[in-house]
VOMIDO-310816 format. One record per atom (N, C-alpha, C): x, y, z; residue number from 1; atom name. Coordinates in steps of 0.2 Angstrom, whole numbers. Layout:
N
      x      y      z  resi  name
      X      Y      Z   NUM    CA
...
//
This chain:
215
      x      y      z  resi  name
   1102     72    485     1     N
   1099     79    487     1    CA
   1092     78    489     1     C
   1087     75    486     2     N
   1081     73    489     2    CA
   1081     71    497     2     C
   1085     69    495     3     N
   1086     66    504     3    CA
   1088     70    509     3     C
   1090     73    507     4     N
   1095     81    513     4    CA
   1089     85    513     4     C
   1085     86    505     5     N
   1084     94    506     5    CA
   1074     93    507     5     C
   1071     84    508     6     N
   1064     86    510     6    CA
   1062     85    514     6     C
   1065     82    519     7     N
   1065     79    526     7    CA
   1066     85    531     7     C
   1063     84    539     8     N
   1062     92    544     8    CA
   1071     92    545     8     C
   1072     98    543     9     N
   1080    100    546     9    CA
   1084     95    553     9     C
   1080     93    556    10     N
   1082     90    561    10    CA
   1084     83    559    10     C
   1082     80    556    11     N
   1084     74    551    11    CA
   1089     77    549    11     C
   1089     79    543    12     N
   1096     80    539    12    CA
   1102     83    544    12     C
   1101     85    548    13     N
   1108     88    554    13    CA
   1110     82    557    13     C
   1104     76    559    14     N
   1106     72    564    14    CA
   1111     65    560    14     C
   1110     66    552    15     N
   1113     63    547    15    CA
   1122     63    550    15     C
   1124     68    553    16     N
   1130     71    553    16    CA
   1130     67    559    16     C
   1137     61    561    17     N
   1140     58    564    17    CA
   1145     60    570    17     C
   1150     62    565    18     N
   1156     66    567    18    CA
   1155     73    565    18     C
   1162     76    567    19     N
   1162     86    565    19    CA
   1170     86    566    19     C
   1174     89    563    20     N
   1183     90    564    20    CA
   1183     97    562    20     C
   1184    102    567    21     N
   1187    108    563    21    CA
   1182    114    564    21     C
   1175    112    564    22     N
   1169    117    565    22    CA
   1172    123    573    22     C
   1176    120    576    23     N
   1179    123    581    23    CA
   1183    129    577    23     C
   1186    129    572    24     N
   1190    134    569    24    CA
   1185    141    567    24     C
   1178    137    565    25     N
   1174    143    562    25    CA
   1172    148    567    25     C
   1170    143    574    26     N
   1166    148    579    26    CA
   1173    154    582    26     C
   1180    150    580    27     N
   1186    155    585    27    CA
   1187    160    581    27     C
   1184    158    575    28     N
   1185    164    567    28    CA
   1182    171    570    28     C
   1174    166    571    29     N
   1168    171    572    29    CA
   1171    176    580    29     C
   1172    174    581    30     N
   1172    177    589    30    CA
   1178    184    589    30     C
   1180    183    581    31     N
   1187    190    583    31    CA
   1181    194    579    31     C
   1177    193    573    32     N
   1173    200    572    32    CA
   1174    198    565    32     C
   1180    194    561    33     N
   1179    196    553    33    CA
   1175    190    551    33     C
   1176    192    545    34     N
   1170    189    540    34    CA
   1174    184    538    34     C
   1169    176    536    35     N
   1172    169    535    35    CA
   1169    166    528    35     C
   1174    167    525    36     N
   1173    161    517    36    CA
   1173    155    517    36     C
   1169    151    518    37     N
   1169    146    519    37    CA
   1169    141    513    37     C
   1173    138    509    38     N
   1175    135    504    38    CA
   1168    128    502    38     C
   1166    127    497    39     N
   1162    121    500    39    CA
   1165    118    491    39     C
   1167    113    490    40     N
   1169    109    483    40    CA
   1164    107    481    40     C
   1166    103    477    41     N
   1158     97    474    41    CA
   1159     89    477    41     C
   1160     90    483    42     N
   1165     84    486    42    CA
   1160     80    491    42     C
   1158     74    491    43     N
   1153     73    496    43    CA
   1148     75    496    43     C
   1144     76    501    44     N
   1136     78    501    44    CA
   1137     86    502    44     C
   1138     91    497    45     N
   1139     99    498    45    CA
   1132    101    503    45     C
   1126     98    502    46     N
   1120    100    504    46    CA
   1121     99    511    46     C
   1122     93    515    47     N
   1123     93    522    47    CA
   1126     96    524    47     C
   1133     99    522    48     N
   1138    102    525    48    CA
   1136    111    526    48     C
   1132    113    522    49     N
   1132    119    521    49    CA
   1126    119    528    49     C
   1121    115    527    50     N
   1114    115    533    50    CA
   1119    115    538    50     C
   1123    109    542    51     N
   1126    109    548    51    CA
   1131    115    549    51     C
   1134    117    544    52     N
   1141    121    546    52    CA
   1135    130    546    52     C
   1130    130    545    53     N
   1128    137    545    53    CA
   1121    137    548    53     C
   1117    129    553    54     N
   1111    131    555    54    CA
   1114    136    560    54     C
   1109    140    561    55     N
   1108    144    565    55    CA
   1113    151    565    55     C
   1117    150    560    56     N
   1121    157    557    56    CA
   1118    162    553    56     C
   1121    168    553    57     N
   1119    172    550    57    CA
   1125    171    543    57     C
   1124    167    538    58     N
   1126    166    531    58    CA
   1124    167    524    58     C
   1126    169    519    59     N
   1124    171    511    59    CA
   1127    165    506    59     C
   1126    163    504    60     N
   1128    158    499    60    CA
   1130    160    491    60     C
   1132    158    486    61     N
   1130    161    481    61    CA
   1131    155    477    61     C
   1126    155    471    62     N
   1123    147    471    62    CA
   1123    150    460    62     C
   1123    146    458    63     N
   1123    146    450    63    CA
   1116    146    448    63     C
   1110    150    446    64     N
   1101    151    447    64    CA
   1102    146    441    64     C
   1096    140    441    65     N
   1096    137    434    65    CA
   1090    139    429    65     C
   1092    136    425    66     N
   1085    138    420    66    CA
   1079    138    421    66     C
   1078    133    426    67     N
   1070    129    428    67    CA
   1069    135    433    67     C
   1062    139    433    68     N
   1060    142    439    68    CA
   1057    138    444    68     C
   1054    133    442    69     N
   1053    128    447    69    CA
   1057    123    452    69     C
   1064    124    450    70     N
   1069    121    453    70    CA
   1072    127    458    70     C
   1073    133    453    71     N
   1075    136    458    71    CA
   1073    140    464    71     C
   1066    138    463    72     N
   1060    139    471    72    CA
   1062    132    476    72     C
   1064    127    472    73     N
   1065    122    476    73    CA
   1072    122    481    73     C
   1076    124    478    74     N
   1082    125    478    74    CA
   1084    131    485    74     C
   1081    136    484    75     N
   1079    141    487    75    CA
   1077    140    494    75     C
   1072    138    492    76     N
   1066    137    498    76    CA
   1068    130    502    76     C
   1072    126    501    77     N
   1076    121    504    77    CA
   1081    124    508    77     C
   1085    126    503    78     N
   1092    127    507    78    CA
   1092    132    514    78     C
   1087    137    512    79     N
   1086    143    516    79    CA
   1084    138    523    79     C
   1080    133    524    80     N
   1078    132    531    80    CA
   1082    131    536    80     C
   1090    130    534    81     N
   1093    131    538    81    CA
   1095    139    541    81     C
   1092    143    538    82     N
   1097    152    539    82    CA
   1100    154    534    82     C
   1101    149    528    83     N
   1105    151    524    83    CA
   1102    157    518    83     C
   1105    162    519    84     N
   1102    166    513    84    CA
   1107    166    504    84     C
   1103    164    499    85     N
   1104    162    494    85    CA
   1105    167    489    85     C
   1110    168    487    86     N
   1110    175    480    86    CA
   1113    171    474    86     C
   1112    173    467    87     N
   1113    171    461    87    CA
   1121    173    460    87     C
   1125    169    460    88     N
   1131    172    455    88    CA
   1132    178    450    88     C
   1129    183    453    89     N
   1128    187    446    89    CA
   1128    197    450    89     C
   1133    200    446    90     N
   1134    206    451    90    CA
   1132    207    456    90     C
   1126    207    457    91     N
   1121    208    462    91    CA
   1122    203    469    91     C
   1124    197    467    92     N
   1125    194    472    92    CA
   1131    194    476    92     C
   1137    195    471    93     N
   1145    197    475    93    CA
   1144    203    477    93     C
   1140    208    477    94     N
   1140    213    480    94    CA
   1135    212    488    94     C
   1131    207    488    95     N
   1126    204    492    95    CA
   1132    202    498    95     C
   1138    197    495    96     N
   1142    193    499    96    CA
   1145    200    503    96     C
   1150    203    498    97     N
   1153    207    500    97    CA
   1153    211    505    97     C
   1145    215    506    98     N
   1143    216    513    98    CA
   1143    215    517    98     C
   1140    207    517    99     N
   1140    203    522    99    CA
   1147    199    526    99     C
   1150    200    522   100     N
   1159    199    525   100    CA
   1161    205    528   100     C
   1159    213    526   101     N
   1161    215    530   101    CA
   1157    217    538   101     C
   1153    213    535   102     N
   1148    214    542   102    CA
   1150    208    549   102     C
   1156    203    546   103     N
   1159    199    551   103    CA
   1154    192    548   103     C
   1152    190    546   104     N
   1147    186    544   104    CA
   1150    180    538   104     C
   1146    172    538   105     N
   1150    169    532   105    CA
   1147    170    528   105     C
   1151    168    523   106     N
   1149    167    516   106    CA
   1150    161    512   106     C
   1147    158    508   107     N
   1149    149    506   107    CA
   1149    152    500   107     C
   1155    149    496   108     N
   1155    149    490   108    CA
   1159    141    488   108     C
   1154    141    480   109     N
   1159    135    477   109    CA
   1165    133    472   109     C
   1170    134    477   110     N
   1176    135    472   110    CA
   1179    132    466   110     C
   1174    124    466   111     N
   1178    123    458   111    CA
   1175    124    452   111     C
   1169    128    452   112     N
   1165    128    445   112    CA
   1166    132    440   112     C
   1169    132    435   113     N
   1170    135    428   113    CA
   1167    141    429   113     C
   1170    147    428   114     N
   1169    153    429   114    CA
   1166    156    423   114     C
   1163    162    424   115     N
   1161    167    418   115    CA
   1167    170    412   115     C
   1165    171    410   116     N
   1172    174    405   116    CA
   1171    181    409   116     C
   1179    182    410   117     N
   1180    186    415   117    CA
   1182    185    420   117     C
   1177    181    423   118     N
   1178    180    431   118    CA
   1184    175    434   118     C
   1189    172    430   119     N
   1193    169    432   119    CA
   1200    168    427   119     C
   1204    165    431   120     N
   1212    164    427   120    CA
   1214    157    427   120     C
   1218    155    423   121     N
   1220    147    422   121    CA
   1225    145    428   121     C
   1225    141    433   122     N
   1229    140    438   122    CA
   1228    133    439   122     C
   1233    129    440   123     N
   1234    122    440   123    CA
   1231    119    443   123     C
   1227    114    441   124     N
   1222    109    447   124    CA
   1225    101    445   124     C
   1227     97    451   125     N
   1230     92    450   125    CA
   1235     94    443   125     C
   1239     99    442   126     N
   1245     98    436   126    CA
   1242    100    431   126     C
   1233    102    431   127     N
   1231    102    424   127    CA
   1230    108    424   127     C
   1230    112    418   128     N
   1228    121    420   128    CA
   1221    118    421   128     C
   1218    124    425   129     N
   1208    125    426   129    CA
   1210    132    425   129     C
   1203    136    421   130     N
   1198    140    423   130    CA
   1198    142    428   130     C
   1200    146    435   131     N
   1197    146    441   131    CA
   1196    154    443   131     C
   1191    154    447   132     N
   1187    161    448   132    CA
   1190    165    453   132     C
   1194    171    450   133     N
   1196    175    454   133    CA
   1193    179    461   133     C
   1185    177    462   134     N
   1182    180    466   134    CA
   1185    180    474   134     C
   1186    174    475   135     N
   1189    173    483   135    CA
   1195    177    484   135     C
   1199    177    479   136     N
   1205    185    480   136    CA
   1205    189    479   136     C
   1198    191    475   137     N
   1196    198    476   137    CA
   1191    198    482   137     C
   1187    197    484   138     N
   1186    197    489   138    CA
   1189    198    497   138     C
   1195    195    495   139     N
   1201    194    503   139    CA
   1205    201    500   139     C
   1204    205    493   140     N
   1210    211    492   140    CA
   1203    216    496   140     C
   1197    216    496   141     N
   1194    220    500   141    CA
   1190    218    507   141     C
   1194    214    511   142     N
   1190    212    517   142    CA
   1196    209    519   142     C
   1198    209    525   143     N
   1200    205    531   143    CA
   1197    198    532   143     C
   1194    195    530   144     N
   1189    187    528   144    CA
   1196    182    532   144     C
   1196    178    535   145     N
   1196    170    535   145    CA
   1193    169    528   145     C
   1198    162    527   146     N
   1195    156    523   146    CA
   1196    150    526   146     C
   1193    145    525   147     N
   1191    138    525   147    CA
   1188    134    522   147     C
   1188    128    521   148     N
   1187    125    515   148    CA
   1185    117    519   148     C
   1179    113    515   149     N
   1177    109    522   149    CA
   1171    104    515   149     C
   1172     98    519   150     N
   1166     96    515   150    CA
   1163     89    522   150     C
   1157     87    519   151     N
   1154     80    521   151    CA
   1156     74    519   151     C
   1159     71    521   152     N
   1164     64    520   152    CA
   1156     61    519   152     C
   1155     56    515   153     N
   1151     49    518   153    CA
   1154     43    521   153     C
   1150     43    527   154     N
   1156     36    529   154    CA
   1151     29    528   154     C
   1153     25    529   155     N
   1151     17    527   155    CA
   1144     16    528   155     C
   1140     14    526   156     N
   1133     13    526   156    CA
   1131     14    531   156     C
   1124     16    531   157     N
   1121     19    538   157    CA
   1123     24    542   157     C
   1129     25    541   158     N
   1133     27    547   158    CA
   1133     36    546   158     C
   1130     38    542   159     N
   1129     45    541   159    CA
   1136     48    537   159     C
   1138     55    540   160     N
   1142     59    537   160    CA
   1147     61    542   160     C
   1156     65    540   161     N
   1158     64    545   161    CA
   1159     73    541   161     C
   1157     79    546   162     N
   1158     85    544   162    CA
   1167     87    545   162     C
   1172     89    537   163     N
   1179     90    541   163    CA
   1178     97    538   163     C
   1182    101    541   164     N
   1184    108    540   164    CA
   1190    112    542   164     C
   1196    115    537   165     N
   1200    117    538   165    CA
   1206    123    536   165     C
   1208    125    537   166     N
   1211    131    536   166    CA
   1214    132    529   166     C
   1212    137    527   167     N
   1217    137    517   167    CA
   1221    137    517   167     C
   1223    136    512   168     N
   1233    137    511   168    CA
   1233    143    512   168     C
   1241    146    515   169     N
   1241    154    518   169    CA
   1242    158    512   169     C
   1244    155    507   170     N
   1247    158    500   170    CA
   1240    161    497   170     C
   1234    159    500   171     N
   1226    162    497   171    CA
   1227    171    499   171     C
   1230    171    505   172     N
   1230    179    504   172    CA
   1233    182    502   172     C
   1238    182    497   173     N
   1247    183    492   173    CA
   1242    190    488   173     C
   1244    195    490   174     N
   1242    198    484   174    CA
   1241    199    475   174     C
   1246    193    476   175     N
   1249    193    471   175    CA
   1241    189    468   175     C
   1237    190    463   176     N
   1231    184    461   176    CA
   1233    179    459   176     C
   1238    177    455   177     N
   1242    170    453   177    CA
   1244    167    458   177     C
   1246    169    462   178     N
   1249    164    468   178    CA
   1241    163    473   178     C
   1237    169    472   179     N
   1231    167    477   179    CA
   1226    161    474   179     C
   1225    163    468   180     N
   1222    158    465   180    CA
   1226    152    465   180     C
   1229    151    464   181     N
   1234    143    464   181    CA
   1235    140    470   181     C
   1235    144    475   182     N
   1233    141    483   182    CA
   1223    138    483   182     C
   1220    143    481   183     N
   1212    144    479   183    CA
   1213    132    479   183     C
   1216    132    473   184     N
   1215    127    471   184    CA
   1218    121    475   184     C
   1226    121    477   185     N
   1227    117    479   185    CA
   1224    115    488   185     C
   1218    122    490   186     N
   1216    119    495   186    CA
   1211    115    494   186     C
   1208    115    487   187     N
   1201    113    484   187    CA
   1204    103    484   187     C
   1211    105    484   188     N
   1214     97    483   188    CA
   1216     93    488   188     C
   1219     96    492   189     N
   1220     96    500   189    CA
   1214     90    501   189     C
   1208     94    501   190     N
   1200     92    503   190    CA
   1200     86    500   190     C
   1199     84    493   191     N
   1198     81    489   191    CA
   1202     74    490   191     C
   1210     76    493   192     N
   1214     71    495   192    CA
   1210     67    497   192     C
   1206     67    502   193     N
   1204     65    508   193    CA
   1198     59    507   193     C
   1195     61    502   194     N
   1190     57    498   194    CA
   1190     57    491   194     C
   1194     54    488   195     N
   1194     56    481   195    CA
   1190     54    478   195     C
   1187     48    478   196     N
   1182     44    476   196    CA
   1174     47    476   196     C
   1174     51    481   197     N
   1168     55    483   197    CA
   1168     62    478   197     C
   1172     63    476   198     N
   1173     72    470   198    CA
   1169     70    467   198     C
   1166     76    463   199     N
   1161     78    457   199    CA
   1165     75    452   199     C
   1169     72    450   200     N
   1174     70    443   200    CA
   1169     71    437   200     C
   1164     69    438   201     N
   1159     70    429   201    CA
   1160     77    430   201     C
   1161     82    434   202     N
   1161     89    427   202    CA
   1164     91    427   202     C
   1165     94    420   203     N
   1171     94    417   203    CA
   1173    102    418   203     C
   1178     98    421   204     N
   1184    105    424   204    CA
   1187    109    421   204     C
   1191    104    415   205     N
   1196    108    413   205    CA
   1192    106    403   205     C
   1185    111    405   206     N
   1182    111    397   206    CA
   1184    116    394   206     C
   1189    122    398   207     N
   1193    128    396   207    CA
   1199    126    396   207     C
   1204    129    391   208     N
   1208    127    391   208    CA
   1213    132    388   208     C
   1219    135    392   209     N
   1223    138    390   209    CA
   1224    142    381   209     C
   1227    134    379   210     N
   1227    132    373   210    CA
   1222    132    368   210     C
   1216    133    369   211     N
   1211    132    366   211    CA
   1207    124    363   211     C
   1213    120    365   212     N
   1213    115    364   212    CA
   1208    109    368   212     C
   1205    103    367   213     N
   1199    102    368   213    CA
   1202     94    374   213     C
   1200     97    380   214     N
   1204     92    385   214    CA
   1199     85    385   214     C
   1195     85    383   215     N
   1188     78    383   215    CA
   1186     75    378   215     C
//
């Protein structure tokens, strides 16, 4: 992270090697609606979010930590690219909300343990998760694209390869059980791809249907 987020923007973009897909977002942008842009814990999330949105107009919604010092840093880092930062918290899904209907993306993190409340149990790799209703509630009041994309690392020196792609169609299912169980299986799609590179240390599945203790 230290390495993406204190070096001149122009470094950290030039990090990026390759790019597969980024062509989806700009045909997105060009019909008028607003774009979800998925970012997992897969890979470098910080490079992908600088290249896939320098020079966009995009709102992110980020988890504010405890430390105020971190989260000045945090802020004031990621922002150099355009990127505008709001807190997980009403205030900021109604921040997103806007700005999707204004044609504009949004990055959100789809696999992190939700609030109580903010989400239902839907299968991740076979296991039930926790996962956060937000993106289908968001698609039940916006006409939104989604996509879902991360920063591969490739072999030494050799920077990063940015891939980006279309969600499962099942994400716009009214139905929130079958949206949300799409939500995930595209979070896996991704994660096929590198599996070795996922966040695996956090713990996903630390809610549990059953009450029962999955760690």
């Amino acid at each position: 992270m230290g390495k993406t987020w204190l070096p001149p923007m122009e470094k950290s973009l030039a990090m990026v090697a390759e790019c597969e897909g980024k062509d989806l977002i700009i045909e997105a942008q060009k019909s008028g609606r607003g774009i979800i842009l998925l970012a997992p814990h897969l890979g470098n999330w910080e490079i992908f979010g600088f290249y896939m949105c320098h020079g966009l107009d995009s709102t992110w919604l980020y988890q504010r930590p405890n430390l105020p010092a971190l989260d000045r840093l945090i802020t004031r880092t990621r922002s150099r690219s355009g990127i505008k930062m709001v807190p997980a918290n009403r205030s900021g899904v109604s921040k997103i909300l806007k700005s999707l209907k204004q044609g504009n993306i949004v990055g959100v993190l789809p696999d992190q343990v939700p609030p109580e409340g903010g989400g239902i149990f839907a299968p991740f790799y076979t296991e039930q998760a926790l996962t956060m209703t937000l993106v289908s509630k968001l698609l039940q009041k916006t006409d939104a694209k989604v996509f879902c994309g991360f920063a591969k690392r490739l072999s030494k020196h050799k920077g990063y390869q940015i891939i980006v792609e279309a969600a499962d169609k099942e994400i716009y299912s009214e139905n929130i059980d079958e949206s949300v169980a799409a939500l995930n299986r595209t979070v896996e799609k991704s994660v096929n791809k590198a599996v070795e590179q996922y966040q695996w240390e956090y713990k996903r599945f630390r809610k549990r249907p059953d009450g029962e203790k999955f760690y």
